[in-house]
N, C-alpha and C positions, 0 to 999 in steps of 0.2 A: 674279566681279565685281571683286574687290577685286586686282590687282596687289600682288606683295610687299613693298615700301615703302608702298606707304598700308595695309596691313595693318599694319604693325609701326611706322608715325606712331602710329595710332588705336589699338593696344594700348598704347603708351606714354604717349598721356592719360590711359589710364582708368589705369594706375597710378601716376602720377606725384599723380594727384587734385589737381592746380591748375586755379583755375575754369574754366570753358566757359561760350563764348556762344553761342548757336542764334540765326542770323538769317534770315529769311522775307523773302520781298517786298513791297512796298506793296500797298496794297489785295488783303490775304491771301483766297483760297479757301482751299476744306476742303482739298488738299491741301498747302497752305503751311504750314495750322495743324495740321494731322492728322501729316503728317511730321517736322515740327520739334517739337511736344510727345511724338512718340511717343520721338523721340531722346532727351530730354531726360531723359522718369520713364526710358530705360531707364540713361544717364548717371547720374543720382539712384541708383537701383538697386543702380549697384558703385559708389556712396561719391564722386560728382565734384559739386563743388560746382557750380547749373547756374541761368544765366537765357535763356527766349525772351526776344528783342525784335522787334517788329514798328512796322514804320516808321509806322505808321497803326494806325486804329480796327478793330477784327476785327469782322464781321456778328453780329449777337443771335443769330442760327441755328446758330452756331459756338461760342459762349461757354461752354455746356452740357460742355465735350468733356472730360476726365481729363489732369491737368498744367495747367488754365488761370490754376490758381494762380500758374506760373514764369514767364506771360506780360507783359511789360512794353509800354508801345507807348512809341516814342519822342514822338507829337504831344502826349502827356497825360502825361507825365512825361519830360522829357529829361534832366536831371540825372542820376537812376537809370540810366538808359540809358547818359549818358556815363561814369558811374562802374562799371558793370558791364562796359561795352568798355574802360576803361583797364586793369582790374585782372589782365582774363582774359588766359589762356596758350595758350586757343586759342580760335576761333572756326570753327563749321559755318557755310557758308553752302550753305542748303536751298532746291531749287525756283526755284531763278533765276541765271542767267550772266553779268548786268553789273552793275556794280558802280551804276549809274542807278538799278537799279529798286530801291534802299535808300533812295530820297528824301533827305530833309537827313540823314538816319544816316551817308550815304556820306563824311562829311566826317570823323567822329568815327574810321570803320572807316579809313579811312587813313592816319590819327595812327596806328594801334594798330601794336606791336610781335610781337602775338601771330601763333601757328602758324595757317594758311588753307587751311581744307580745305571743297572746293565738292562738295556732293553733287545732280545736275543730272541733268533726261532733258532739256533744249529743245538747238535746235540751234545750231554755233559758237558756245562758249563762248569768253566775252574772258578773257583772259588777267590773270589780280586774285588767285591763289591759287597757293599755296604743294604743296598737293595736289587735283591735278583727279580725281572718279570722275563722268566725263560719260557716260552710254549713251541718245543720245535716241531709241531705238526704245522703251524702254519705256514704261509707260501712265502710270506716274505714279512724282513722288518717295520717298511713301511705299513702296511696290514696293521702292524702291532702298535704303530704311533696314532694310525687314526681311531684306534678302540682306546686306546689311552686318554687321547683329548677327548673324544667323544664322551668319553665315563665322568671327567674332570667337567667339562663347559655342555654338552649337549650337542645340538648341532650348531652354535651361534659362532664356533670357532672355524669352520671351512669359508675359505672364499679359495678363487681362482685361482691363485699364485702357490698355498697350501698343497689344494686339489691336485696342483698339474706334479709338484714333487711326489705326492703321494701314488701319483697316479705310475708314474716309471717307475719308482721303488716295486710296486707290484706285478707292472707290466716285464720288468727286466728279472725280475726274479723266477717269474713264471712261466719266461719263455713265450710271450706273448701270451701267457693263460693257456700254454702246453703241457705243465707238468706242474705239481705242487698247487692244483687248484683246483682237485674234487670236490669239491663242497662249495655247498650253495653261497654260503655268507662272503665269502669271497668277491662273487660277482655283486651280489647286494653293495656294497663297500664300493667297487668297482661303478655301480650305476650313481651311487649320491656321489661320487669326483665328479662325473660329467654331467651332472646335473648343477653341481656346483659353478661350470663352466668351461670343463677340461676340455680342451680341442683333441679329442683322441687321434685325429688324422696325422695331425701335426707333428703329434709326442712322436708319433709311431716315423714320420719322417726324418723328424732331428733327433732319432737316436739310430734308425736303421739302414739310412738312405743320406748317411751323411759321411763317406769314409773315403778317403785319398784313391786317389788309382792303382797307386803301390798297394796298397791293403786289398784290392780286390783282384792284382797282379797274385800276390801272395794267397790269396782264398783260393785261386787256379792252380800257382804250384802245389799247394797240400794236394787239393783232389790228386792232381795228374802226376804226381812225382814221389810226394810224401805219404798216401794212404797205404797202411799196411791192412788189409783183412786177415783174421785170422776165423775162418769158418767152421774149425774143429769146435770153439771154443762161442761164438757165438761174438764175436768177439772185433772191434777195430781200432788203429791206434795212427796218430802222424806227430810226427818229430822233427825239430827245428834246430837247427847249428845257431851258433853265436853268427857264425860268417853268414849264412840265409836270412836270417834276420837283417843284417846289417846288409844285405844284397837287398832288400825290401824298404829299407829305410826305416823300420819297425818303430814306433810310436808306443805310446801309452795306451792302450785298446783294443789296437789292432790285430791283436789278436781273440778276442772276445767272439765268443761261437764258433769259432773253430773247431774246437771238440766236441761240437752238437753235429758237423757235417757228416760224418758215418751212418749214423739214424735212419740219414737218409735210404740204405741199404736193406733190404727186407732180410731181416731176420738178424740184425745186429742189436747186440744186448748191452755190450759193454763196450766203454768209448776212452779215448787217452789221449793228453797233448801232453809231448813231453817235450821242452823248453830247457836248450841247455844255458846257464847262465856261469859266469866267470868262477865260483869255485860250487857247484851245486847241479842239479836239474831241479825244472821246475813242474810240477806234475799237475795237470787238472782232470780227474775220473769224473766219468758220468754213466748213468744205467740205466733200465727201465726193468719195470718189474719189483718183486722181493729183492733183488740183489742188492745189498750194503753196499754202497764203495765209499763210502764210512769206516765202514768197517776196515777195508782193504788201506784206509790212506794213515786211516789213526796206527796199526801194527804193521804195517810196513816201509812208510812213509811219514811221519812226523805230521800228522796233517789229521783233516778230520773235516768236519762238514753233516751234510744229509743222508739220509740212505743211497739216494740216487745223482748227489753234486755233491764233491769232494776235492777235496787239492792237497797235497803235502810237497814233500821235498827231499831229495837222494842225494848224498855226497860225492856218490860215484860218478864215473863219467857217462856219458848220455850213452853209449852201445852197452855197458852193463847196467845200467836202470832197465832199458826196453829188455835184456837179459831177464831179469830179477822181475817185471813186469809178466814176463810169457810164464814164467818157472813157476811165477804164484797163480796163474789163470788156471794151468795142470794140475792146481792143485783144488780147486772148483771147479774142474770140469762137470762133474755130476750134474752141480747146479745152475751151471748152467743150459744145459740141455731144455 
């Protein structure tokens, strides 16, 4: 994974042991946060001084995880934030390729004088780092931090606490190992965390089996109120008002899987949540199959991602987004058939 130059960057932080900053992207999943804190205890570990920051509020379902101690959010402390990017000598930037999805962070990371090393699986990375390790066939970032330490220290660098972040990073990015983890080495990776000591049970409980009443109130209105099929097209989508949210009491998460609920439908290809927010909608695509919605989010949405996990964002109001949504599906019908 690692080329010989970002090998011998990344051996010369950890001993040089001038701070490090671990940055995630806005509105972090388990893999933003599972990845970037697993970097971070393993940083701690050989002696480097180390803060997460995450540009926003992390999900109550995530808070539980080992390292959440180093975690800073820039919206609820910016000061910290700013004084922890000025001071570092190098900064990860984990699980994200443009320098936008840092929110107002991005301002501060551009001041900064420090070393830029982007550890990435999404596709076309922008160009904002110093050291790129971009491979986006893989399933997830965390995936990519433990071939990293493993290339650097061997296996001497896993214990328990590592394992268990590495182990969500993967698990939440995969869908529980549903999608983006054809391949063997995956689960390989997947057996040495719980060997290491990972309570797979556990993860699997305090991240899926851990959500408000309201959130599972709200997982019932989408099915029974908000799912639109559209079966010309192969096709389903559910949408959310400011005011339904706010009838739901809508948290930081809570709405996470939602756009995987259609799936459930035989013969659904393509999936959509669309989230309207105070001046914006908020989009997340999902597909199965050949279909890009990569493709679909980076040209018509501002957005971009995997082939088959994507998000961007509409200026328009939420009834012409899902407009603009159907108009572009007729426009792939063929393929999707």
């Amino acid at each position: 994974m690692l080329n010989k130059q970002a090998k011998e960057k990344i051996r010369a932080v950890i001993e040089q042991k001038e701070p490090v900053v671990v940055i995630s992207h806005i509105n972090p999943d388990g893999d933003a946060i599972g990845s970037s804190n697993a970097l971070a205890l393993y940083l701690k570990k050989k002696g480097v001084p180390v803060d997460v920051i995450i540009p926003n509020e992390v999900p109550d379902f995530l808070r539980w995880m080992p390292g959440f101690d180093m975690v800073l959010t820039y919206k609820n402390n910016s000061e910290a934030c700013k004084k922890s990017v000025s001071s570092a000598g190098t900064i990860f930037l984990v699980d994200f390729n443009d320098p936008g999805r840092m929110g107002k962070l991005e301002k501060d990371f551009s001041e900064s004088t420090a070393l830029r090393i982007l550890i990435d699986h999404h596709e076309n990375p922008v160009d904002f780092a110093d050291v790129v390790i971009s491979e986006s066939w893989r399933g997830s970032a965390g995936e990519m931090i433990y071939l990293l330490m493993k290339e650097i220290d061997g296996s001497s660098f896993l214990d328990k606490d590592i394992a268990t972040c590495l182990y969500v990073a993967i698990m939440t990015d995969t869908g529980n190992f549903r999608y983006g983890s054809s391949y063997a080495e995956i689960f390989n990776i997947a057996g040495e965390l719980v060997t290491a000591g990972v309570d797979k049970d556990q993860i699997f409980t305090n991240v899926y089996d851990s959500y408000s009443e309201k959130r599972m109130k709200l997982l019932g209105y989408c099915m029974s109120e908000k799912m639109v099929v559209l079966p010309e097209y192969h096709a389903a989508y559910i949408s959310l008002t400011r005011e339904e949210l706010k009838q739901f009491n809508h948290q930081v998460g809570d709405t996470e899987g939602i756009v995987n609920i259609p799936f459930s439908i035989k013969g659904i290809r393509v999936t959509a949540l669309f989230m309207e927010k105070k001046d914006h909608v908020k989009i997340s695509l999902r597909s199965k199959g050949e279909f890009s919605v990569d493709h679909l989010a980076a040209k018509y949405f501002r957005g971009g991602g995997h082939i088959n996990a994507a998000g961007g964002e509409y200026d328009l109001p939420l009834d012409k987004t899902i407009e603009k949504f159907e108009s572009i599906l007729s426009e792939f019908k063929d393929e999707l058939q």
